[in-house]
N, C-alpha and C positions, 0 to 999 in steps of 0.2 A: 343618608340613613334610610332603612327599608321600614316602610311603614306597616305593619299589621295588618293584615283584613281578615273579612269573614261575610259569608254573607248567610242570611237565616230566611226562612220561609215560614211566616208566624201562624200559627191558626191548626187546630186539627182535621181542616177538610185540607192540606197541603198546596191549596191552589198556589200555583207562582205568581199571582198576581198579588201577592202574599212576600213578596221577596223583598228586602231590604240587605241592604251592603254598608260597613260598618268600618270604619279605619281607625288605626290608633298610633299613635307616638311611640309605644314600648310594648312590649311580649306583658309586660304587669300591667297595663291598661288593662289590653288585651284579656288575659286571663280573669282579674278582676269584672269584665262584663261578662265573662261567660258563666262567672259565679254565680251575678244574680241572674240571666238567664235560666239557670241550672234550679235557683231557689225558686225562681216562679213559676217553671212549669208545671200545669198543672191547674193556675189559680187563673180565672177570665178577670178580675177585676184588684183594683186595691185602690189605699189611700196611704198615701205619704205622710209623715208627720216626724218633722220637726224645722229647724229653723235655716234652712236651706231653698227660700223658694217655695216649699212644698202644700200639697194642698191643706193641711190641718199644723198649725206650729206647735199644740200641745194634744195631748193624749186626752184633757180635759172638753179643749175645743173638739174633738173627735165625738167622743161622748156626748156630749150634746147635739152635734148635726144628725144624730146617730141616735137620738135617744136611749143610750145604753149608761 
């Protein structure tokens, strides 16, 4: 099986020290990372939230670390 890659150079000053290399099991890994790639550019920072590991499990808990 051929595996996927891709490699990205993160950050808008383009330095390659910026480079990171990315493999996947399937062309639908593959696309699905370049999705949210695609959704985040643009944004320097986030918070994850929900029940997967992530940094805030509720939109509640969010709001309060957040004072919002």
């Amino acid at each position: 099986m051929v595996k996927a890659k891709v490699k990205i150079i993160w950050g808008s000053d383009q330095d390659e020290e910026n480079l990171k290399e990315y493999e996947f099991d399937t062309k639908e890994e593959y696309f699905a990372f370049m999705k949210g790639v695609d959704e985040a550019s643009g944004w320097l920072e986030y918070s994850d939230i929900g029940d997967w590991g992530n940094t805030f499990f509720c939109i509640e808990e969010w709001r309060e670390h957040y004072g919002k």
